[in-house]
N, C-alpha and C positions, 0 to 999 in steps of 0.2 A: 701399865694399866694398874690402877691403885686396888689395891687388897687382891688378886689375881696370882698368878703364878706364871712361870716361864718355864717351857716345855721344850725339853729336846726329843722328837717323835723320831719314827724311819723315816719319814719325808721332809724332816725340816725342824725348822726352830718356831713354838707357835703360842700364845698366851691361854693359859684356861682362865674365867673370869672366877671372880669368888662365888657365887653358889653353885660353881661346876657342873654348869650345863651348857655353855656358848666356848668351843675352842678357834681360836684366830689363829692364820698363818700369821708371821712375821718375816720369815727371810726361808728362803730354796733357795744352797747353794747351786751355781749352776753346772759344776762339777759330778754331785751328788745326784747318784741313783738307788733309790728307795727298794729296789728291784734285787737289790746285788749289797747294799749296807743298810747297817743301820747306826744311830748315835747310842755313843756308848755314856761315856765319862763328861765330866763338862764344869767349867768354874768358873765366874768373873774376876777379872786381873785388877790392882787396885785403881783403876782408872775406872772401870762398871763395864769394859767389853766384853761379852762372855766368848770364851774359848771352848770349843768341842770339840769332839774326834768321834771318827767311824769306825766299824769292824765289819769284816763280812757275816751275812746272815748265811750262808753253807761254808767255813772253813774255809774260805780261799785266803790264802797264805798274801799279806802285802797290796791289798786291794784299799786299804783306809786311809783318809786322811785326817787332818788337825784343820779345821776351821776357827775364824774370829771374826764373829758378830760385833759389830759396829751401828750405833745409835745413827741416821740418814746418808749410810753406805753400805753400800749392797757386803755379801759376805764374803772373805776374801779366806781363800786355800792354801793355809801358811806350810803345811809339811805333806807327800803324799808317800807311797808304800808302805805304811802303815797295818802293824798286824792285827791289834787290837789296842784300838788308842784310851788310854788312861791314864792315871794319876796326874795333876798339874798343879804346879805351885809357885810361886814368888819368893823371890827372898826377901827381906826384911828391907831392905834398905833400894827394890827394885829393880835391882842391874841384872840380877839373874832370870829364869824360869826351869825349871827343872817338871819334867815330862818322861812319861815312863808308855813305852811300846810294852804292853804282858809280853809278846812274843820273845822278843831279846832278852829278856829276862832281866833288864836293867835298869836304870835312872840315869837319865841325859837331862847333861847342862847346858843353858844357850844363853848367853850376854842377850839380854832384854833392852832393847830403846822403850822407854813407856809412854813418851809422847809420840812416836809411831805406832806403834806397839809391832815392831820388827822383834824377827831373832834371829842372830848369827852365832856360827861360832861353836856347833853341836857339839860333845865330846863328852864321853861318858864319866858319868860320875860316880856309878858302883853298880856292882851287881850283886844281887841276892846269891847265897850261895847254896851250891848245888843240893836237891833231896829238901828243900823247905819252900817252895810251893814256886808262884810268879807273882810279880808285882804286879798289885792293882791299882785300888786308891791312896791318895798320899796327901799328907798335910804338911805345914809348916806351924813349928808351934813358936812361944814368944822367945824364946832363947838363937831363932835360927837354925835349927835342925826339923830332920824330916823323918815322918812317920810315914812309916810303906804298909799296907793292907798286903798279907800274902793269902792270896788266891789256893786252896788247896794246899796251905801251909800252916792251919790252923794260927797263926799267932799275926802279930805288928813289930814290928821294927823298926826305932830310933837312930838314925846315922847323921853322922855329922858330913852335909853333902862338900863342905870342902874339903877334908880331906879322903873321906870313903870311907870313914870307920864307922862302923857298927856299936851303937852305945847302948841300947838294950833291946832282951826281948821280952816282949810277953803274950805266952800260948793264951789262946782262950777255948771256950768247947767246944769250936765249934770249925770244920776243915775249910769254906769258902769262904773266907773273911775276902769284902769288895771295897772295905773302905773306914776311912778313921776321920775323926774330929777332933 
């Protein structure tokens, strides 16, 4: 929908128009109950599918999934037990995805097909360490490393997700950092 937005709501994925008065559904998964989750984190993968993930609205431990929105295909349920789904990113050259549950307190990596847009192959790729918050949103900058948002950890953090090092930090003022650019 030209000049408009794309909306991940509790019930679904919906378009607001540009003067922000008319919201459209676009896709209910059919997995998804608005009742019990909502949509948390969300990114398009370089092909334009947008990817999202759920959490539960009371703390229930494992109830989320990872969804992927596809352009004249209903919405398909790519990961489910899910504690609070966040951070998602691509690697430079496509074959990866790296995906971060806040709960586990880590960054998972999955061999990416991008003309399916499957993933196999989950296995962690680092984990924040203990007493500096949980990982939330995450980027990929132009070099191939990933920038993690810590949750209750005041700062961001640079690693090189293939090998799992940690290449910098930096605090800012503020304790719920959700997300980076």
């Amino acid at each position: 929908q030209s000049g408009g937005v794309v909306l991940a709501l509790a019930g679904g994925v919906a378009t607001l128009d540009p003067e922000w008065t008319r919201l459209t559904s676009l896709a209910v998964p059919a997995e998804h109950d608005p009742a019990r989750c909502r949509f948390n984190d969300g990114k398009c993968d370089p092909q334009g599918r947008l990817w999202a993930g759920t959490m539960s609205l009371r703390n229930e431990r494992e109830i989320g999934s990872l969804y992927c929105f596809a352009a004249g295909s209903p919405p398909r349920q790519v990961l489910t037990g899910i504690g609070v789904s966040n951070g998602l990113a691509w690697s430079l050259d496509g074959s990866r995805f790296y995906y971060i549950d806040s709960l586990t307190g880590r960054v998972d990596a999955f061999d990416f097909d991008p003309e399916a847009g499957r993933l196999r192959g989950r296995r962690p790729a680092f984990s924040l360490p203990a007493g500096q918050g949980l990982p939330d949103g995450s980027t990929l900058d132009s070099e191939g490393m990933l920038w993690v948002a810590h949750w209750d950890g005041g700062r961001v953090s640079r690693w090189d997700p293939e090998s799992g090092r940690c290449l910098a930090m930096v605090t800012v003022p503020v304790p719920l950092v959700t997300s980076c650019a």
